[in-house]
N, C-alpha and C positions, 0 to 999 in steps of 0.2 A: 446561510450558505450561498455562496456569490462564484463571482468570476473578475477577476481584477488582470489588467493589462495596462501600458503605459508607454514610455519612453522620458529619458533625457540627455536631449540633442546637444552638442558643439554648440556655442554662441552665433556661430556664422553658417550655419545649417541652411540649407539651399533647399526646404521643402515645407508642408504646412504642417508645424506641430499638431494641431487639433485637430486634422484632418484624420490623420495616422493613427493615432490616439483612440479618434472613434472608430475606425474598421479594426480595428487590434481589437476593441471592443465587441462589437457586432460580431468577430468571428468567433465567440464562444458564449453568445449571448443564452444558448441552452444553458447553460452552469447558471445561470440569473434570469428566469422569463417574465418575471414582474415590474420590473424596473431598470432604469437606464440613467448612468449620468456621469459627465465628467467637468474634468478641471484640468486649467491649464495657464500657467505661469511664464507670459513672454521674456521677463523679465529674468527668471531662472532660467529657461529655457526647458521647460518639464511639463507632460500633459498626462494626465492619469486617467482610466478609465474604469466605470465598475458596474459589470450585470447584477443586479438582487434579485435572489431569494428570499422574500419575504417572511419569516418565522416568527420576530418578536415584532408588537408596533408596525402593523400593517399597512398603517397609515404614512403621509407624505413628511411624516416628523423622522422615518426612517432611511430618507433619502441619502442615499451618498455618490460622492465623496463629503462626507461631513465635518466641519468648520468647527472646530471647539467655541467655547462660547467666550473667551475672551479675540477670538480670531487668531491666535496664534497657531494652530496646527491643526493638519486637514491629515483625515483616514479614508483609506478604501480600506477593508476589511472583508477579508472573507472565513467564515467562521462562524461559533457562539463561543460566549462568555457564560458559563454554565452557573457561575454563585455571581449576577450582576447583580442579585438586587440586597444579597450582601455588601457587595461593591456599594452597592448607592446608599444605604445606611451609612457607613463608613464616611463617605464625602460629606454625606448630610452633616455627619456628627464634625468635618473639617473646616467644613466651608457652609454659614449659617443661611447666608441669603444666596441662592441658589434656583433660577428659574428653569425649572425643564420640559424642554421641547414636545417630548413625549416620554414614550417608556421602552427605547431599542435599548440592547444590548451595548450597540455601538455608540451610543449617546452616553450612557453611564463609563461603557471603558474609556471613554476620548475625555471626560469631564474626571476621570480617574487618571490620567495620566497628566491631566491643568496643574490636581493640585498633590499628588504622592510623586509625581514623575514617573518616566517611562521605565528604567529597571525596577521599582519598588512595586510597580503598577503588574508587570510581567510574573512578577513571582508572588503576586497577589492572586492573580487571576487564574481559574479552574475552566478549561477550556482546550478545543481547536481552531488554529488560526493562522493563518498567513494574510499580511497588510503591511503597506505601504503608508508611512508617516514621514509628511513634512515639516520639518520645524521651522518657521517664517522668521524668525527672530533670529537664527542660529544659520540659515539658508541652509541648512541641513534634511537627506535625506536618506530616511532608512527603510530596510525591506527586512520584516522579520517571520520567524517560520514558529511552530509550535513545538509543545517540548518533543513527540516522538514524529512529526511529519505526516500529520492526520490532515493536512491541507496543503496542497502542493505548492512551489513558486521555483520558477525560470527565471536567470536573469544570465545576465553576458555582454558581448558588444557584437555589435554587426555593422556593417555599411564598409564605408571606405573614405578617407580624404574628409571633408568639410559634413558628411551626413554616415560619419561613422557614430552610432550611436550608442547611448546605457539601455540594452530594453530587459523588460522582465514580465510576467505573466503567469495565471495559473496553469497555462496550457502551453506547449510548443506551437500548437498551431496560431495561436495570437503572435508570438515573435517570429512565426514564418511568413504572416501577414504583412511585415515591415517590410516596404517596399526595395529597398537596400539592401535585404539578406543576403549575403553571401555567403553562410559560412558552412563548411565542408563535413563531412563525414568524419564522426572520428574514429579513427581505426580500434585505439586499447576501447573504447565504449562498443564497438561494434564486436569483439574477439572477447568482450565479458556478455554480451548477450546471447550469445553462441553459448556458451556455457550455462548460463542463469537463467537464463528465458526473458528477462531485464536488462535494463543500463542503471548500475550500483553510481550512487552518488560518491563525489558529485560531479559528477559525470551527467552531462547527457548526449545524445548520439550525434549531436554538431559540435564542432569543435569552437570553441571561445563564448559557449553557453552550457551554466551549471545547474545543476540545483542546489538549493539552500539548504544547504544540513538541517535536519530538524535540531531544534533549539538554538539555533544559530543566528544572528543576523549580520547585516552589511549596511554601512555609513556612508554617504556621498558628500562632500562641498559641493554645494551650487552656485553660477553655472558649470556645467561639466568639464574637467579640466583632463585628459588622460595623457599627458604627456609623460608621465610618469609611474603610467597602470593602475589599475583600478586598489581600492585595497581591500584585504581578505576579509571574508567572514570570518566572525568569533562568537565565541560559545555568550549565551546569556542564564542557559541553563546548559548539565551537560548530564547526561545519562550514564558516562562513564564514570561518576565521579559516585553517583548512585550505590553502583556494583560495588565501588572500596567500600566507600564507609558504612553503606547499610548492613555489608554482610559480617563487621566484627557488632554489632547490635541483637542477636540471635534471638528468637522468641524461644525459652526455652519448655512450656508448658502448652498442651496441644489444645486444651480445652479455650484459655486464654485465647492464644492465633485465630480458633474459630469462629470464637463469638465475635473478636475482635474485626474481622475481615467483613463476616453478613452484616455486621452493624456500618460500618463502611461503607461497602458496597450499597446498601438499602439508602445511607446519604445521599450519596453521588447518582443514584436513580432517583431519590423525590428532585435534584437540581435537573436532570436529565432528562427525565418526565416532562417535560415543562414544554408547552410550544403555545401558540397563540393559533398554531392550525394542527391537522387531525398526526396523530401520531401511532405508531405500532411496534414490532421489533420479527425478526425473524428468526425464525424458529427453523435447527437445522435437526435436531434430537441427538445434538451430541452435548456434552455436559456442558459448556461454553456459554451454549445460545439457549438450553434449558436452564443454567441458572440466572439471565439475566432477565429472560421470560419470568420463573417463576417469582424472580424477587420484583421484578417490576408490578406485575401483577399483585404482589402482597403489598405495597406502598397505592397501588391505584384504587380511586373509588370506585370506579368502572371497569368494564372487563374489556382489558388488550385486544389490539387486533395482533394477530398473529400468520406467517408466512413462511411456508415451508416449498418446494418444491421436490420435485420426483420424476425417475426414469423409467422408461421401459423395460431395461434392461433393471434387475431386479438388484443386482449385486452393486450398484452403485446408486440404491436408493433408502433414503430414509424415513421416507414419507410417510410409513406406518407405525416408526417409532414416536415420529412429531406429533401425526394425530392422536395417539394415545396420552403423549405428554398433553396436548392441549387441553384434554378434556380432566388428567387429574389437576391442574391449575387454572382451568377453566377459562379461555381466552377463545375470543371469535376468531375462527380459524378458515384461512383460505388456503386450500392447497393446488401447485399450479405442475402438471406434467410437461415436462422436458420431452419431445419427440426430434429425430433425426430430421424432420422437416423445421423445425422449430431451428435448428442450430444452421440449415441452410438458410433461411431468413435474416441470421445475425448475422452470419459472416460478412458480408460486402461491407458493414457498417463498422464492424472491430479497429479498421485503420482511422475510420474520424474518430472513433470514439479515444483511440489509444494513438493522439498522433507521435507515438515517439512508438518504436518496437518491443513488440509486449508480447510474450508465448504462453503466461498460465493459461491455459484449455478452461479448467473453469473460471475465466471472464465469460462465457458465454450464460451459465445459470446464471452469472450474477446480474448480468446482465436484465434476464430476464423477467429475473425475481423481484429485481427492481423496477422493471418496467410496469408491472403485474400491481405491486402494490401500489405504484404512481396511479396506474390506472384505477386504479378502489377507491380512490380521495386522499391516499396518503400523502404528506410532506417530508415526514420525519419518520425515519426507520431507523433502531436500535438492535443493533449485533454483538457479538461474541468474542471479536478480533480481539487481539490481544493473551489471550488465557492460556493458551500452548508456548507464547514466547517467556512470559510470567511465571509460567507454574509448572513445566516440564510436560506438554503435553504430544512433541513430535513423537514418532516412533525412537527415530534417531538418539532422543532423549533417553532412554531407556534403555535401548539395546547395544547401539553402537560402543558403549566401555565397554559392556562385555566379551561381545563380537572379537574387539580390537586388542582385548587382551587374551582371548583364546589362541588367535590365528596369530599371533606376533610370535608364538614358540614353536609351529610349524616350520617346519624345514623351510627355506627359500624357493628354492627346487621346485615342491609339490605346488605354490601358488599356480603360476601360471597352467601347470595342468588342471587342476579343479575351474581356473577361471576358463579355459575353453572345453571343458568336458561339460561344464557346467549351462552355456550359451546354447548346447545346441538342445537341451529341456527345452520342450514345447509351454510359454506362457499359459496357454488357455488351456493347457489340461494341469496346471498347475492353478488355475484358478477356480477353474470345479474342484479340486481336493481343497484347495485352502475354505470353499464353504461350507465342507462338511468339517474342517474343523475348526469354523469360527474364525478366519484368518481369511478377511474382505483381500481382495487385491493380490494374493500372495504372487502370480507370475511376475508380477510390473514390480513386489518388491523382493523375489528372486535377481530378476533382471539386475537392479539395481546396485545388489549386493553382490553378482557376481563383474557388472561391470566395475566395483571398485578394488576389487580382489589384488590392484597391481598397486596401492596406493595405501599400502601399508610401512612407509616408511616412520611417518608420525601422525599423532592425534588429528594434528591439523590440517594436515594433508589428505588425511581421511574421512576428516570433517568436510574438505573441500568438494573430494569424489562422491561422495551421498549428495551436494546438494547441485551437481555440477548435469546435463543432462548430454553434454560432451565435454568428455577431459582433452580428447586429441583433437583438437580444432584443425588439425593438421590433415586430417583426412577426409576433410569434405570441402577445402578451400582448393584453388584453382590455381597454378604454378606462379601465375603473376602474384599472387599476393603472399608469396614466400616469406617476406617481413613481419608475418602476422605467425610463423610459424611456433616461436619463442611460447608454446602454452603449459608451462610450468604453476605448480600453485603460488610459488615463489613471486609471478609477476602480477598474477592479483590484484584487485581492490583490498581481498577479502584478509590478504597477506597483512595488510598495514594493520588492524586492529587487534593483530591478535597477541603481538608481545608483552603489552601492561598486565595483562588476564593469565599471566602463565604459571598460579599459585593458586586458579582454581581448578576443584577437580575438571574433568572431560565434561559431565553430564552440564553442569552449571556453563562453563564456556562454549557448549552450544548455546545453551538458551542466550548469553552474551552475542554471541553473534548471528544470532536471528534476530535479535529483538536491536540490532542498530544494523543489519542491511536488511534482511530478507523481509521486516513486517514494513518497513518505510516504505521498499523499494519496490515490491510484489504485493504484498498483500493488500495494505493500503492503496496502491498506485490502482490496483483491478477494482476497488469497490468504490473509490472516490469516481474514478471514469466512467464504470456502470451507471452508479447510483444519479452521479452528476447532470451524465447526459439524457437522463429521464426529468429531470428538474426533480429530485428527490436527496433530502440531505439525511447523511446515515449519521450515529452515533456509537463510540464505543467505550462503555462501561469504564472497562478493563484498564483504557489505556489512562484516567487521570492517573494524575504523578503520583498520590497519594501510595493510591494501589499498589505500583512500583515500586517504591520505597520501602514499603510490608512488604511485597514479596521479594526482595532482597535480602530482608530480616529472617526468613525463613531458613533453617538446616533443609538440609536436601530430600530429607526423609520425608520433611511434612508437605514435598512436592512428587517426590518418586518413591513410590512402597511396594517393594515384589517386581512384578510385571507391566504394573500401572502409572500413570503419571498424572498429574492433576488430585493428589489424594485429597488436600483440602479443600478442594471444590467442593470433591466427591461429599465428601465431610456435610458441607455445610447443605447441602442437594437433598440428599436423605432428608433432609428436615419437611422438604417439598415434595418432591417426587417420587413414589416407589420406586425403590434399588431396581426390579428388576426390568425396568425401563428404559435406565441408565447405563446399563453393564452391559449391553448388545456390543457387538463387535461395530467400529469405528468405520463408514465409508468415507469421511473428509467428502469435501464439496468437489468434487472432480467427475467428471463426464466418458464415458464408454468413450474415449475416445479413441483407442484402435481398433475396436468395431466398428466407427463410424468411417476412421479412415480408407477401411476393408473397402463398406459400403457403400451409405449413402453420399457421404464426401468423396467420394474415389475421382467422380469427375472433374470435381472443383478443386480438387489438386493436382489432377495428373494434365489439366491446364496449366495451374501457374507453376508444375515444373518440368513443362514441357523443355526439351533443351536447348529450342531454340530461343528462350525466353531466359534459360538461365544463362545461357553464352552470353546475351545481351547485357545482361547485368553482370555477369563477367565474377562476382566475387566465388562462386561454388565450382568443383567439380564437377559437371553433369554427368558425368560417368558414374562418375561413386554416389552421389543424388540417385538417379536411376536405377542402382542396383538394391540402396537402401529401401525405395518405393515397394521396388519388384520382390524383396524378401519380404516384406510387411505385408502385403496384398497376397502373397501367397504363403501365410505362417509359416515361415523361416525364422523369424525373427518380430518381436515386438520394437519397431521402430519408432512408432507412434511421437515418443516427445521430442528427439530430432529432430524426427520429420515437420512437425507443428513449428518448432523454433526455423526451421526454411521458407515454412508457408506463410509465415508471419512478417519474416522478414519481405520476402516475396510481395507481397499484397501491398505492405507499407511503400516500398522501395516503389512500386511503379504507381501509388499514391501520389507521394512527396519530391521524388528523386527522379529529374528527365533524366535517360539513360539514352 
């Protein structure tokens, strides 16, 4: 797990490639604190950079940018190749005389890609990855991303005239390093973060710089020519293509699918398993990160470290569920409390750590949790991601066809009354009843439901209002920026992917479209930054393609049954865990966060949305800012995720952006 940055300059470029090259590097040298090094081509005019994380081959045989061994082509990598040493069998059996350097991962892909070539090498290899590959022979250059975008990459052009250039990197703040940056704000990425609490690719919040579709890569001739634009990324795998044809393959016997999947799963963990330094997994005690706990644990000769975290606040903690799980699979367990001082400490840090605009609230545990076990000797930490986009585990998954087919034969009329009679229920005395009846969170998912109440025209547009945290962006923007008014579902990112999908039922085309924006662009995006900026490389089970592939094979049943979703998790969990460990009501990884905002944040917001701080920055309302604050602070209203998506922006904005 590394950090890769670069550039490739105009032939007649008026600055010092390698110069550039290494501060692009050095500016995210936390993603890689072991090692350093780059390469650079006068001739092409190309200079690449790469921080290491050390994980396989510790030693200087694991250096990169690495040089294949006939010298034909150079990688920066950042990532594992999780079956290399199947990979390296393979070669062996290809190519008989064969000298090797050492035993990195990146050694065997790059001596895999000499002699199968680079797409047969790509759809060989079990893995997360983003890397940069030169071909010296072909003066060709590619950037490529993994199949669901479990490893980030930036690229674009910036500068202007004679030092307008190709850059790209794991992080925004490496291509903001390029001393040339010019490039602006982009408005549609800025008016879907408003909504998402993200920038959906591939998009990112500058304009003339994207991100790399996961499974996607991009081709260069060298030297750089753009007198005629750069050309697109294309698929090299495609995850849409998954959804068609896995799902006419149907597993039709339930016993089969389960044995079939633990057997899987338990593979992909002895490949996973694997590091050359200390490793663990985190443990949240929801079925996810309990089955990959307890399956990890059943393939180890040793007993797991294990990592949960917990609140003060009782209803948004699980920490007593994890400890009990640790102890029936038996895993050394450290448990780490979350305090409201705790979450003042991280805040000033969230804008380095996320330098593009980032609102999930829980980035802050993850944060943590990742810092906690960096702190214990960890390198490698293995998560649960994945399993809710895979096997129907949102709420949304479950309820929302129902929900959407009740209330669609309701009069028209009565909507908008129930949606403001509904608004002025008090969250938090809706959140002491939903504990006594097992219903974690009910205010914030009242709220939710009653703010979608107006967006029942279609599926999809209701699909949109659930995941949307402002549909009317219109009411917190500031009259200059009227152009940004247009906030329809219709104008969307999320608009474009949903017509191929329109012959699956509701329940399956959500999990379709979480699992190609919301786990790339959110979920992934919060733990790789976490995890990253502690020098700690996470892992996830869930997301090999394999897995995916099965669970596309699945009928819906053997993913949603009654009330519940994830049933063949459940399934195969039982075998490990007593049930009734498992069936606790779900808090998801999220933080008291409008308590805090009540509280002990109240100051270090009502700083940065003081008005005169927001007139300067000009893009909000400070009137209607102001009034959202003052209903949140004085329970009127559960404001809380708006509000975090302004504080967010806020904090970045006078990071990144002179105003």
């Amino acid at each position: 797990m590394c950090g890769i940055a670069g550039l490739a300059s105009l032939p007649k470029a008026d600055f010092n490639l390698v110069k550039i090259a290494n501060s692009m590097g050095k500016s995210i040298s936390y993603r890689g604190p072991d090692d350093f090094g780059i390469f650079t081509s006068e001739k092409l005019s190309i200079a690449f950079a790469h921080e290491r994380l050390s994980i396989f081959d510790l030693s200087e045989a694991g250096h990169q940018p690495m040089v294949s061994s006939s010298g034909r082509y150079v990688i920066c990598l950042n990532g594992e190749i999780y079956n290399h040493i199947q990979l390296k069998k393979s070669i062996e059996l290809n190519k008989s005389e064969i000298k090797w350097r050492g035993s990195s991962d990146t050694e065997i892909f790059l001596e895999a890609i000499e002699v199968f070539g680079l797409k047969e090498t790509l759809h060989k290899s079990h893995g997360m990855f983003a890397f940069t590959l030169l071909d010296k022979r072909s003066n060709t250059f590619h950037l490529i991303r993994d199949r669901f975008g479990e490893k980030p990459l930036y690229w674009g052009l910036s500068g202007s005239g004679v030092n307008r250039s190709f850059v790209f990197a794991s992080d925004l703040k490496a291509i903001k390093t390029y001393p040339y940056f010019n490039n602006q704000i982009n408005d549609i990425s800025f008016q879907n973060y408003l909504r998402l609490s993200y920038v959906p690719s591939p998009y990112s919040i500058f304009s003339d710089i994207y991100k790399l579709a996961p499974g996607h890569m991009i081709s260069l001739k060298l030297p750089l020519d753009i007198s005629n634009g750069l050309p697109e990324s294309r698929n090299w795998w495609s995850m849409e293509s998954i959804f068609s044809t896995s799902a006419n393959k149907s597993f039709d016997h339930e016993n089969i699918a389960i044995s079939y999947l633990e057997d899987l799963l338990k593979k992909i963990l002895i490949d996973q398993g694997k590091a050359d330094v200390p490793l663990g997994v985190f443990l949240s005690g929801g079925i996810d990160s309990s089955l990959i706990a307890a399956l990890l644990q059943n393939v180890s000769s040793r007993n797991v470290n294990s990592f949960t975290i917990g609140f003060e606040d009782s209803r948004f903690s699980e920490a007593d569920t994890a400890r009990e799980i640790s102890k029936s699979i038996g895993t050394n367990h450290t448990e780490i409390l979350l305090t409201s001082n705790d979450a003042l400490e991280i805040i000033p840090y969230l804008s380095d750590l996320y330098a593009e605009p980032f609102a999930d609230s829980s980035q802050i545990p993850t944060y943590l949790i990742s810092k906690k076990a960096r702190e214990s000797g960890l390198t490698v930490a293995l998560s649960g991601d994945g399993g809710d986009e895979l096997f129907g585990g949102y709420n949304r998954h479950i309820f929302a066809p129902k929900l959407f087919n009740t209330i669609k034969y309701l009069p028209s009329y009565l909507i908008p009354t129930a949606a403001k009679v509904g608004k002025k229920i008090n969250s938090e005395l809706l959140n002491v009843f939903g504990d006594l009846i097992s219903i974690k969170h009910l205010g914030s998912k009242f709220s939710r439901l009653i703010n979608s109440l107006n967006y029942f025209n279609s599926e999809e547009q209701y699909y949109f209002s659930m995941i949307s945290q402002c549909q009317d962006i219109s009411s917190i923007l500031s009259s200059k920026y009227n152009y940004l008014l247009n906030n329809s579902y219709q104008e969307s990112v999320l608009y474009k992917i949903t017509k191929p999908f329109s012959s699956f039922n509701f329940s399956s085309r959500m999990m379709i479209y979480d699992t190609l924006t919301y786990l790339p662009d959110d979920i992934l995006v919060k733990v790789d930054r976490a995890a990253m900026g502690v020098g700690l490389e996470t892992r996830a089970p869930f997301l090999d393609h394999r897995v995916a592939e099965f669970s596309w094979k699945l009928p819906l049943s053997m993913k949603i049954r009654g009330m519940k979703g994830k049933w063949i998790l459940r399934e195969i969990l039982k075998k490990y865990i007593p049930v009734k460990l498992t069936e606790k009501p779900k808090s998801g990884f999220a933080i008291p966060l409008s308590s805090f905002l009540s509280g002990p944040l109240r100051p270090w917001a009502q700083e940065l949305l003081n008005p005169s701080r927001i007139i300067k920055e000009g893009k909000f309302n400070h009137d209607v800012v102001d009034k959202l604050f003052l209903d949140h602070i004085e329970a009127r209203a559960d404001n809380s995720s708006i509000l975090w998506n302004i504080l967010m922006w806020q904090a970045w904005q006078e990071k990144y952006i002179e105003t």
